[in-house]
C-alpha positions as CSV (number, residue, x, y, z in Angstrom):
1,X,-6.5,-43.6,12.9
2,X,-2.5,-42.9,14.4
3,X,-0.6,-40.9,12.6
4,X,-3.3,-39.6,10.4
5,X,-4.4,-35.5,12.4
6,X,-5.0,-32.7,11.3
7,X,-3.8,-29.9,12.6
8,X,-6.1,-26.7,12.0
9,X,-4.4,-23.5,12.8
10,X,-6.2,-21.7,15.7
11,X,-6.9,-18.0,14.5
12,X,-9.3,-17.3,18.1
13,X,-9.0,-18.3,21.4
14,X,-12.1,-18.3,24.5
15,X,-11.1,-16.5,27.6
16,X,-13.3,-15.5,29.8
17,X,-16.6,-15.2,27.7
18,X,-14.4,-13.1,25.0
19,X,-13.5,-14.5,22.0
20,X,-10.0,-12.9,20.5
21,X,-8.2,-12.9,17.4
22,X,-4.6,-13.5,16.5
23,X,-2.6,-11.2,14.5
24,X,0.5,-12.7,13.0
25,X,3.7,-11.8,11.9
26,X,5.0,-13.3,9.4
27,X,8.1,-13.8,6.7
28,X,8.3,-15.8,3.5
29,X,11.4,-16.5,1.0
30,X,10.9,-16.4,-2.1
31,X,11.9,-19.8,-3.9
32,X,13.0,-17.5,-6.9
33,X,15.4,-14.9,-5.9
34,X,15.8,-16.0,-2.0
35,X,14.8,-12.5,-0.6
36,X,12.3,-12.3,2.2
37,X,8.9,-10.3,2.9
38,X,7.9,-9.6,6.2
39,X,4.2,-9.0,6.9
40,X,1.3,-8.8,9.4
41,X,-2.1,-10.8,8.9
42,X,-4.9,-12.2,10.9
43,X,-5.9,-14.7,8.1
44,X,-2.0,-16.4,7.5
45,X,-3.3,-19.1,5.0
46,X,-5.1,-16.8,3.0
47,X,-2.5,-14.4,2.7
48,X,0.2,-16.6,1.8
49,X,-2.2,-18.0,-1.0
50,X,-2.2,-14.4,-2.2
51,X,1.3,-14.0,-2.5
52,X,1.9,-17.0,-4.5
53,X,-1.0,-15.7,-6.9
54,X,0.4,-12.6,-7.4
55,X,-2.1,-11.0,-6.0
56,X,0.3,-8.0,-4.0
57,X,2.2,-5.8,-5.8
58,X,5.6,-5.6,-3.7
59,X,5.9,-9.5,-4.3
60,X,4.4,-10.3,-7.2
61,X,7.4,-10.7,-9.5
62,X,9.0,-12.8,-6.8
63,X,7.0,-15.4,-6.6
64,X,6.5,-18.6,-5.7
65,X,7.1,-17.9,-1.5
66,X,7.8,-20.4,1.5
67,X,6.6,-19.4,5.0
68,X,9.7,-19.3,7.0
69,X,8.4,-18.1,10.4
70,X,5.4,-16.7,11.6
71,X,5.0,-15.0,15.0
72,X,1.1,-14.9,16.7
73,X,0.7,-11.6,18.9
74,X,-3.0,-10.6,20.8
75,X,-3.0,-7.4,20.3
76,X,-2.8,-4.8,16.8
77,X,-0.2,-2.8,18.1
78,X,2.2,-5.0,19.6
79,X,2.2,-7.2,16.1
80,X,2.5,-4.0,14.0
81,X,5.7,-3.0,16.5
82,X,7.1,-6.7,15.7
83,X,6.8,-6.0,11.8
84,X,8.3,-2.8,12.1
85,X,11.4,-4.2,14.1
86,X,11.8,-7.3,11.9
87,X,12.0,-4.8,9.0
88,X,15.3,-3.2,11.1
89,X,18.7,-4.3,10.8
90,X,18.3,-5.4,14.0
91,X,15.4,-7.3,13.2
92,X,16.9,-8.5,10.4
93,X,20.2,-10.0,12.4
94,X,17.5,-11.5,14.8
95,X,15.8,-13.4,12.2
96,X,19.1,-14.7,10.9
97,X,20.1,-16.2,14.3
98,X,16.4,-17.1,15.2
99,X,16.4,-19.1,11.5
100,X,19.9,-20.5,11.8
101,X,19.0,-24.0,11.7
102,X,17.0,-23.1,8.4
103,X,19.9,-21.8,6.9
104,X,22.6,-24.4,7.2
């Protein structure tokens, strides 16, 4: 039926016989106070779910969240660089021009 898809998000890919998992990046606002949390995952649907039940400490008294952007990397140590530098000033200013659109 048009118009009625699904879109699953795709949390492995198949290359070559090898089966590989995403790791994301990702940022939600919270709806209450308008900060942001910036986290890493492999299960983004889950996670998110867990923030808005309160289930982690850091944003439990900030909830309910919005995913705002979500970044997919292949490998551990190249999303777990991408947290850290969206955690910088830098990273910070990136996200504010990268989100623009979101903003205004």
């Amino acid at each position: 039926m048009p118009g009625s898809t699904t879109l699953k998000p795709v949390l492995q890919y198949h290359c070559s016989n090898q089966v590989s998992k995403f790791y994301i990046v990702y940022v939600l606002e919270s709806l209450k106070d308008k900060k942001r949390y910036i986290g890493l995952t492999t299960n983004l649907r889950k996670r998110v779910k867990e923030h808005n039940l309160g289930k982690s400490f850091s944003t439990k008294f900030s909830k309910p969240f919005k995913l705002i952007y979500a970044k997919l990397c292949l490998n551990f140590e190249d999303a777990k660089r991408r947290e850290r530098y969206l955690k910088t000033t830098n990273g910070r200013r990136f996200l504010a021009k990268r989100l623009q659109n979101y903003y205004n």
